[in-house]
MDAnalysis code that builds the backbone (N, CA, C; Angstrom):
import MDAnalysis as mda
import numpy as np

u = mda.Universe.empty(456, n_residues=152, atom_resindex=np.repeat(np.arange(152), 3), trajectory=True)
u.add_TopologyAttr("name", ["N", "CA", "C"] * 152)
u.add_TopologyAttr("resid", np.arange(1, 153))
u.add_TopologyAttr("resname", ["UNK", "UNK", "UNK", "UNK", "UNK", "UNK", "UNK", "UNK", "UNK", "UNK", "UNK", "UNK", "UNK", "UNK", "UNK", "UNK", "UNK", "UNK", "UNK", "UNK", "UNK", "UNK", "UNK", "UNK", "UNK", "UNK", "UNK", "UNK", "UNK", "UNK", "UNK", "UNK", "UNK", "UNK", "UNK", "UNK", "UNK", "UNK", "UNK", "UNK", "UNK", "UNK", "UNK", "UNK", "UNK", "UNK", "UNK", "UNK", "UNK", "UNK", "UNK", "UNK", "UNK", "UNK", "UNK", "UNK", "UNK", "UNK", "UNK", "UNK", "UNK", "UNK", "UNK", "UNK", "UNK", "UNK", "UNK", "UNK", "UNK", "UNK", "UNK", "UNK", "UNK", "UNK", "UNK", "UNK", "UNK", "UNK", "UNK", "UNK", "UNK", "UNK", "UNK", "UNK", "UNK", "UNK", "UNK", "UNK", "UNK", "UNK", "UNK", "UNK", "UNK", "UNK", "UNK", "UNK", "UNK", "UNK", "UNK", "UNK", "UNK", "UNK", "UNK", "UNK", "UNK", "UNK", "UNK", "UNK", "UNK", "UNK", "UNK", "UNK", "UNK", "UNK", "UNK", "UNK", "UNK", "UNK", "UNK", "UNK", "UNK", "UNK", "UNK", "UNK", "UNK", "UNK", "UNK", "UNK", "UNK", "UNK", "UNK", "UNK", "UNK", "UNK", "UNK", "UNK", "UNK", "UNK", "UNK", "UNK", "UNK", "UNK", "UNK", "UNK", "UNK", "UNK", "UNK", "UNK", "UNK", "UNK", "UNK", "UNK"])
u.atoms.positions = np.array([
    [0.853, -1.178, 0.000],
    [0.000, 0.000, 0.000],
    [0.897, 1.239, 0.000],
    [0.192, 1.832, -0.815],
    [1.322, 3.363, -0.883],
    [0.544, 4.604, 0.002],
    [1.096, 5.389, 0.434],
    [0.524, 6.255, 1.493],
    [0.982, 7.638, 0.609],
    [0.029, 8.541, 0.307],
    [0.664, 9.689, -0.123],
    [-0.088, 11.199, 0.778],
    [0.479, 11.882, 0.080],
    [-0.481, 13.258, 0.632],
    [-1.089, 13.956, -1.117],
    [-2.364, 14.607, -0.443],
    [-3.350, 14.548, -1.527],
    [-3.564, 16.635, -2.083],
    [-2.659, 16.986, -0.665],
    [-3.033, 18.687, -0.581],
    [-4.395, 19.064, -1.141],
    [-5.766, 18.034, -0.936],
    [-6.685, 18.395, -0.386],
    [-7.082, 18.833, 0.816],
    [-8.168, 19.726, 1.082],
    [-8.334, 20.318, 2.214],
    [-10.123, 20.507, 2.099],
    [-10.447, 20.561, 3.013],
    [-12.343, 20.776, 3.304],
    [-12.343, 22.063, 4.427],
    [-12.744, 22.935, 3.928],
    [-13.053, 24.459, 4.473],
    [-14.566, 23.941, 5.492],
    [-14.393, 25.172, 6.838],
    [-15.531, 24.879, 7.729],
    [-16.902, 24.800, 6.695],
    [-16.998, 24.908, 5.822],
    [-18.583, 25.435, 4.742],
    [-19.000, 23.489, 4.384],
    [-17.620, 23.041, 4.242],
    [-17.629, 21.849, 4.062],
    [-17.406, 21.435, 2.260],
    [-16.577, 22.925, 1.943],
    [-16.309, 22.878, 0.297],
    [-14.870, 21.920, 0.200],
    [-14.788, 21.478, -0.630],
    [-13.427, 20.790, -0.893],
    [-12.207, 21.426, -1.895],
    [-11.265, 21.895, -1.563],
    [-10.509, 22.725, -2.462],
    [-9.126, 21.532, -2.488],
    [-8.207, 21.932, -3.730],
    [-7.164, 21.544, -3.850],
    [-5.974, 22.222, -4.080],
    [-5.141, 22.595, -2.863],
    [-4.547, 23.327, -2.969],
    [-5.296, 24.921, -2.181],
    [-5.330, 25.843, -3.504],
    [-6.225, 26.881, -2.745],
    [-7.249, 27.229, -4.333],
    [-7.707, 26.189, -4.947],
    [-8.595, 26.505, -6.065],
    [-10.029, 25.182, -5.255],
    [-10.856, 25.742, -5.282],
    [-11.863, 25.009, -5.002],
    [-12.335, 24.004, -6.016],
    [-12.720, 22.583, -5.683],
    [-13.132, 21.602, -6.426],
    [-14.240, 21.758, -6.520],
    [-14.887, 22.094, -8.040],
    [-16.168, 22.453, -8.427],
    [-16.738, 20.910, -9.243],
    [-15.907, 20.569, -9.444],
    [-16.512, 19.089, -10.820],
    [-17.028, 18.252, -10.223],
    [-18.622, 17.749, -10.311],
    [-19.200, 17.276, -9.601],
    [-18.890, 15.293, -10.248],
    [-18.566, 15.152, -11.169],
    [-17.839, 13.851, -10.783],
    [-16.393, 13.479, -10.119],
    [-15.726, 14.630, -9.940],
    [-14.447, 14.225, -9.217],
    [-15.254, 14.899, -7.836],
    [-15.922, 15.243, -7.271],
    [-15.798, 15.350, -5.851],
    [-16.996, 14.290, -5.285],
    [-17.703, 13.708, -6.718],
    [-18.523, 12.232, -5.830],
    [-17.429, 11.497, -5.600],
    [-16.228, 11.277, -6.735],
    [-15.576, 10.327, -6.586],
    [-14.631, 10.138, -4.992],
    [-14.085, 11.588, -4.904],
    [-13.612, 11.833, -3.599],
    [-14.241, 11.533, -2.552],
    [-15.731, 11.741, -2.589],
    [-16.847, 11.766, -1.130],
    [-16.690, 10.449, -1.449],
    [-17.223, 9.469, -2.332],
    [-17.207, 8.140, -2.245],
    [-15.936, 7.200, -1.909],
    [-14.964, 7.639, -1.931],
    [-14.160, 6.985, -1.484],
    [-13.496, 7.517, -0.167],
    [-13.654, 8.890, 0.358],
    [-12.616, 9.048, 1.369],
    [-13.013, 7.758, 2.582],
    [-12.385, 7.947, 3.254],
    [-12.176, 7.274, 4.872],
    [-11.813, 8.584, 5.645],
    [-12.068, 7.260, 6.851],
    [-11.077, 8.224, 8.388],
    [-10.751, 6.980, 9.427],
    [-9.888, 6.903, 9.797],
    [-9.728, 6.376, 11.074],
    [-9.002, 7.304, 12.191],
    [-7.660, 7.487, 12.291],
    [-7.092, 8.507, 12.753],
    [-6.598, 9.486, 12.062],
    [-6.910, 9.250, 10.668],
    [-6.695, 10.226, 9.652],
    [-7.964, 10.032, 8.954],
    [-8.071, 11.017, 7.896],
    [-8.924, 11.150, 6.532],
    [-8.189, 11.176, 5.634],
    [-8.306, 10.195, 4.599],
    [-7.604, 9.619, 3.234],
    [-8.758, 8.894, 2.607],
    [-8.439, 9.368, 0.669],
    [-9.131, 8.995, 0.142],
    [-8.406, 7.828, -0.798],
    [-9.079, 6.320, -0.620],
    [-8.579, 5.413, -0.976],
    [-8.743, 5.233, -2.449],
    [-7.715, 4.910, -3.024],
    [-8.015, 4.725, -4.656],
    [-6.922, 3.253, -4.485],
    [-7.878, 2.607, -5.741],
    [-7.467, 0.815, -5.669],
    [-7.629, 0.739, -6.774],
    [-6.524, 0.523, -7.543],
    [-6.094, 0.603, -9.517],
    [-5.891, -1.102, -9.196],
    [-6.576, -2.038, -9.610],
    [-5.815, -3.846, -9.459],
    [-5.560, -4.001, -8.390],
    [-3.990, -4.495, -8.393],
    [-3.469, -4.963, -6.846],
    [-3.299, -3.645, -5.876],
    [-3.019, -2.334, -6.580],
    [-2.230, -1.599, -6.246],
    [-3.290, -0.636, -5.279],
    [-3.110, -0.541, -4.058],
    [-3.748, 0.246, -3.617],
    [-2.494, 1.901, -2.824],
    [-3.725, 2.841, -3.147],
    [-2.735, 3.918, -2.564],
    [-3.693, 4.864, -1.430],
    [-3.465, 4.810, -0.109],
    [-4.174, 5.798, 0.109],
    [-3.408, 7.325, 0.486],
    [-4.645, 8.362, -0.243],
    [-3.776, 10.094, -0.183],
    [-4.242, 10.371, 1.425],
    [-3.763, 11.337, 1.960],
    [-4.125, 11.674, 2.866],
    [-5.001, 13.210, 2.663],
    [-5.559, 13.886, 3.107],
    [-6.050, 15.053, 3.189],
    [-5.580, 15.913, 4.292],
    [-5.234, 17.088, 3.892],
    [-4.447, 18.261, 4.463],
    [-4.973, 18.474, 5.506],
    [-6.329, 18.808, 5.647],
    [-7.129, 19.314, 6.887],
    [-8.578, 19.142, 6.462],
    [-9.651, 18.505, 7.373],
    [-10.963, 18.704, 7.307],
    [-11.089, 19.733, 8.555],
    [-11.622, 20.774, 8.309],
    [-12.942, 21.993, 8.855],
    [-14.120, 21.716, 9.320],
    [-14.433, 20.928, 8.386],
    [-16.063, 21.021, 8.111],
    [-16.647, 19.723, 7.837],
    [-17.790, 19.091, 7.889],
    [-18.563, 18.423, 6.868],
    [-17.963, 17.825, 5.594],
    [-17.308, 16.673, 5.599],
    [-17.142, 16.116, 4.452],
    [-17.983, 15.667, 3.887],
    [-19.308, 15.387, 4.127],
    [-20.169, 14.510, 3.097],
    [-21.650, 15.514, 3.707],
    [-22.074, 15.199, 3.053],
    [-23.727, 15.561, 3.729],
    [-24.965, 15.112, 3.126],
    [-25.693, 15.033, 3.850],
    [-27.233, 14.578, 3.773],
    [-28.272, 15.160, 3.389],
    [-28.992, 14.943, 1.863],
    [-29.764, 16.003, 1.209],
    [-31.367, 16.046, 1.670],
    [-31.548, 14.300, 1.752],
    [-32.534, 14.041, 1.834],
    [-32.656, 12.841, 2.553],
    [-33.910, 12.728, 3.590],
    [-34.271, 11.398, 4.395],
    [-36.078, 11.403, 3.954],
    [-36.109, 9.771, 4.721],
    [-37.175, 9.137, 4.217],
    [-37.353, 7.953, 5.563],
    [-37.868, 8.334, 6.663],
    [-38.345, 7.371, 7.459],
    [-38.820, 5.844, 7.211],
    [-38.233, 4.807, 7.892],
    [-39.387, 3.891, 7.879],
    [-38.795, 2.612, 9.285],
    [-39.634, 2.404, 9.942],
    [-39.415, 1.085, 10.998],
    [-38.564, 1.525, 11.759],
    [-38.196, 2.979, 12.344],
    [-37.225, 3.289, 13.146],
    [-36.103, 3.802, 12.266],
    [-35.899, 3.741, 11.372],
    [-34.563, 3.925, 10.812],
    [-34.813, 5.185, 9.301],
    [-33.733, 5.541, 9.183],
    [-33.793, 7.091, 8.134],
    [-32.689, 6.112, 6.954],
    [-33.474, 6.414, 5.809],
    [-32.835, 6.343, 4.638],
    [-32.168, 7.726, 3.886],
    [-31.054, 8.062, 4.034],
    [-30.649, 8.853, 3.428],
    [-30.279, 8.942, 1.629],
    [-30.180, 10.191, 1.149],
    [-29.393, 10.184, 0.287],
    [-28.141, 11.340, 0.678],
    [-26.749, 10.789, -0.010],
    [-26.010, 12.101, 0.631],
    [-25.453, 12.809, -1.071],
    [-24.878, 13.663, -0.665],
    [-24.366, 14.763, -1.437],
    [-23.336, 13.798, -2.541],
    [-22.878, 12.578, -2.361],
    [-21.705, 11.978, -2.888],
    [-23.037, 10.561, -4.109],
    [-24.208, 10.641, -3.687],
    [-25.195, 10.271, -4.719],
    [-24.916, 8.637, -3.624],
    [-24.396, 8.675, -2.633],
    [-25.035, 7.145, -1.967],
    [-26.278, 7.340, -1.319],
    [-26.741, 6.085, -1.100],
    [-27.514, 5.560, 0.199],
    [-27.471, 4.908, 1.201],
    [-28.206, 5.543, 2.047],
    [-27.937, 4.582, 3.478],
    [-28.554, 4.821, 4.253],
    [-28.776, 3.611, 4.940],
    [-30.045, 2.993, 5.972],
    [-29.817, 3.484, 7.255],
    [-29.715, 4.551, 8.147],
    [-29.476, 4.902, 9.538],
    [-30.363, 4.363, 11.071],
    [-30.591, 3.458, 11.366],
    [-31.033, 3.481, 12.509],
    [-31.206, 4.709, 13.561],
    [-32.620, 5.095, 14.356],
    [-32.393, 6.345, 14.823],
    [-31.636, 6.021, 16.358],
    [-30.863, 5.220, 16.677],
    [-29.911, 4.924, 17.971],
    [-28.696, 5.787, 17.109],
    [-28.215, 5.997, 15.969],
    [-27.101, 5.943, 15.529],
    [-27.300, 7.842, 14.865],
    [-28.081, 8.189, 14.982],
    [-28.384, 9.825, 14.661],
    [-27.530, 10.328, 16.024],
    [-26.562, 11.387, 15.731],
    [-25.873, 12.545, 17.022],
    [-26.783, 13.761, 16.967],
    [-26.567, 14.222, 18.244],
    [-26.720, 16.168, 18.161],
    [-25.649, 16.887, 18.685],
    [-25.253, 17.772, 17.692],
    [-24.228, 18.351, 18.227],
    [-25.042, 20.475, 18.048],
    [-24.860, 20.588, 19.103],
    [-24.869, 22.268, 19.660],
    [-26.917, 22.119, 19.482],
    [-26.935, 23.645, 18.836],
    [-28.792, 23.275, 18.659],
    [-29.116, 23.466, 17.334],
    [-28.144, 23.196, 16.238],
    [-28.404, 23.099, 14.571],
    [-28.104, 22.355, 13.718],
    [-27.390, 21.073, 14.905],
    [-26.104, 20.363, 14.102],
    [-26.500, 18.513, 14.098],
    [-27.548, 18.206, 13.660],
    [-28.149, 16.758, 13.383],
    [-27.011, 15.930, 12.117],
    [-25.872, 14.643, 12.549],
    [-25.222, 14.003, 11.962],
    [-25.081, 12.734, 12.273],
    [-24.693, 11.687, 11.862],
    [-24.328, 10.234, 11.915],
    [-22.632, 10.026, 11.237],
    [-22.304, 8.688, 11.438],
    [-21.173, 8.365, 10.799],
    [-21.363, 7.291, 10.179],
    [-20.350, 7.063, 9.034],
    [-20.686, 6.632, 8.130],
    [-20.193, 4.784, 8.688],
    [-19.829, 3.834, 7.772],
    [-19.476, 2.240, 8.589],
    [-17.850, 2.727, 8.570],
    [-17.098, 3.743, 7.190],
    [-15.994, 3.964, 7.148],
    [-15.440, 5.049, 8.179],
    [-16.456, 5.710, 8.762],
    [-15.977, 6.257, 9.656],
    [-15.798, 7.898, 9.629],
    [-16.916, 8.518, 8.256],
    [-16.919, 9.395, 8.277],
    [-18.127, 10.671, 8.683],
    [-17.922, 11.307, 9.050],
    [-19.327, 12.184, 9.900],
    [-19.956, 12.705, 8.927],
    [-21.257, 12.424, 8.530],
    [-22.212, 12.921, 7.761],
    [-23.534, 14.146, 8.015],
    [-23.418, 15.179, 7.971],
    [-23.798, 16.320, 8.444],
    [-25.071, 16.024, 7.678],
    [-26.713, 16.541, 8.532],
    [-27.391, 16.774, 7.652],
    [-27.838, 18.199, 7.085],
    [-28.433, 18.347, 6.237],
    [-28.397, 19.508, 5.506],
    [-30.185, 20.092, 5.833],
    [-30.614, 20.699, 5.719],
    [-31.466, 21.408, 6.020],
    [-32.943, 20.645, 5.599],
    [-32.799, 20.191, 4.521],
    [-33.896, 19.359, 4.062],
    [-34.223, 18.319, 4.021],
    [-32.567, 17.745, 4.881],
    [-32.860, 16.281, 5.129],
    [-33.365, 16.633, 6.897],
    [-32.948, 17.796, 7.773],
    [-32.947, 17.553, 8.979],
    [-34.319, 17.951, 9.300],
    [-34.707, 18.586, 8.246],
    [-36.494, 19.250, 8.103],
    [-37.121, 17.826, 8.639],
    [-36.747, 16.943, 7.766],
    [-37.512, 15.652, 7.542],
    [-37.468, 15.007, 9.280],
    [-36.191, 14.990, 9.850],
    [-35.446, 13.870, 10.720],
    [-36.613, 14.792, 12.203],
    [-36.461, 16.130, 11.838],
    [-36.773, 17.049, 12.716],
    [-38.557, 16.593, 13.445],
    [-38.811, 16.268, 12.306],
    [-40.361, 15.862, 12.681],
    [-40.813, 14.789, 13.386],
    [-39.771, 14.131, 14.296],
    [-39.830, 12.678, 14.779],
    [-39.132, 12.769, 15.863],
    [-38.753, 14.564, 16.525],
    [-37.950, 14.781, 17.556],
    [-39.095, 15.552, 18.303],
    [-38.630, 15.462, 19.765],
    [-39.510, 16.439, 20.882],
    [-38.563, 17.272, 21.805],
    [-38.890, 17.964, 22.077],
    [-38.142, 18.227, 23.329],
    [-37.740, 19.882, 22.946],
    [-36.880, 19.966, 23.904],
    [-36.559, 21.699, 23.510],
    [-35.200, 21.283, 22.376],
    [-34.826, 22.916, 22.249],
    [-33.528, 23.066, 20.778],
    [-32.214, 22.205, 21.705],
    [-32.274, 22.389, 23.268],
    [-30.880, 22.075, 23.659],
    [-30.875, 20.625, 24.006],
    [-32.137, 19.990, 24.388],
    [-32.096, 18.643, 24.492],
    [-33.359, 17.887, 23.990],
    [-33.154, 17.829, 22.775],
    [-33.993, 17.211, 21.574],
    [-34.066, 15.554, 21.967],
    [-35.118, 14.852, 21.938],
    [-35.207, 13.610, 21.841],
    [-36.565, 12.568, 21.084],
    [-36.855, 11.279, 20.636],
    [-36.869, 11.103, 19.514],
    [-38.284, 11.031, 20.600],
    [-39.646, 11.069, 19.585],
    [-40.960, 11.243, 19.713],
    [-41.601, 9.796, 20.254],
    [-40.248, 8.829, 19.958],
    [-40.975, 7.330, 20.288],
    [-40.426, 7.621, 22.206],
    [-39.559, 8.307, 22.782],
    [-39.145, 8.606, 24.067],
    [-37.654, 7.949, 23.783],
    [-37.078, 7.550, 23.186],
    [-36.080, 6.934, 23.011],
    [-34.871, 8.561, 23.241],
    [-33.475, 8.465, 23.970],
    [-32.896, 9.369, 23.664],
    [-32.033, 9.781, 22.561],
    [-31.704, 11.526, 22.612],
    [-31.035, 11.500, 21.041],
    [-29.810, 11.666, 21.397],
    [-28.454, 11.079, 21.036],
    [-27.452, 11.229, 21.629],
    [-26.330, 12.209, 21.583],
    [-25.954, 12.968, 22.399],
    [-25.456, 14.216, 22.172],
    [-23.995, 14.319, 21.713],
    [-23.124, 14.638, 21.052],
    [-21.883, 14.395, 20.675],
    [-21.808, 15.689, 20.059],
    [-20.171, 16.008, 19.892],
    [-19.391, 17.141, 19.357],
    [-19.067, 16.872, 18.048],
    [-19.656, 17.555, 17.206],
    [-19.133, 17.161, 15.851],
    [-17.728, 17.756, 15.940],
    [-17.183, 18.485, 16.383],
    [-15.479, 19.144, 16.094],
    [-15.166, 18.243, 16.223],
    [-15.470, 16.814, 17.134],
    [-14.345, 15.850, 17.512],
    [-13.915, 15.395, 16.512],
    [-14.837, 15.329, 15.255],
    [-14.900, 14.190, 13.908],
    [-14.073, 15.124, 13.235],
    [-13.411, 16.558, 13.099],
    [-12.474, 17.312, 12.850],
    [-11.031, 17.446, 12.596],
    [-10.163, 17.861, 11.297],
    [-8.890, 17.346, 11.459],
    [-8.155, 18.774, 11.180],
    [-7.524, 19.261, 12.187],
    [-6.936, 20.397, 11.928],
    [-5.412, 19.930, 11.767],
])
């Protein structure tokens, strides 16, 4: 495995630039959202055959991926995110972070912010006040820091 650096970077907005020109091409930045990772880093894995390389990324800010749209059913939120996947969220596995900031992580390990029209949706199945929101079945919503998921 080859390990490189990628001098990508993700601004707090959650834009992805390279270098200091922002990545506008919406098939190279699915390709990026679809493949990054994180474990103790964020690197986006690319696998040519045998050869795998992962880049690393300069700094995440912000929101690497995000959530456009949800769709309830049996307890659990179907998302779509910004990178054109899907995925099945259980509501044990939804965070709150501050009183605007509704996210999950991904199986690879990356924090998925939702976006306004997906949290419209998520929002309608919560009670409670803005600072301690919890889910309408009485179940709790679990509170976490999104900065933690952060790589300065």
């Amino acid at each position: 495995m080859i390990q490189t650096k990628t001098e990508i970077s993700i601004d707090p907005q959650g834009r992805w630039f390279y270098r200091d020109a922002e990545i506008t091409q919406p098939d190279v930045l699915k390709y990026f959202k679809q493949n990054l990772h994180r474990n103790h880093r964020y690197y986006i894995l690319n696998i040519f055959g045998e050869l795998r390389e992962e880049g690393d990324l300069d700094q995440v800010l912000g929101a690497p991926l995000f959530a456009i749209s949800a769709s309830e059913s049996d307890g659990a939120f179907e998302f779509l995110l910004d990178s054109d996947e899907r995925i099945t969220v259980p509501l044990q596995q939804i965070q709150f972070s501050g009183t605007d900031c509704l996210f999950f992580v991904l199986p690879r390990g990356i924090p998925v912010r939702l976006k306004t029209s997906a949290m419209g949706h998520v929002a309608a199945f919560l009670d409670g006040p803005d600072e301690a929101p919890h889910w309408s079945n009485g179940d709790p919503l679990t509170s976490s820091n999104f900065e933690d998921y952060l790589q300065r």
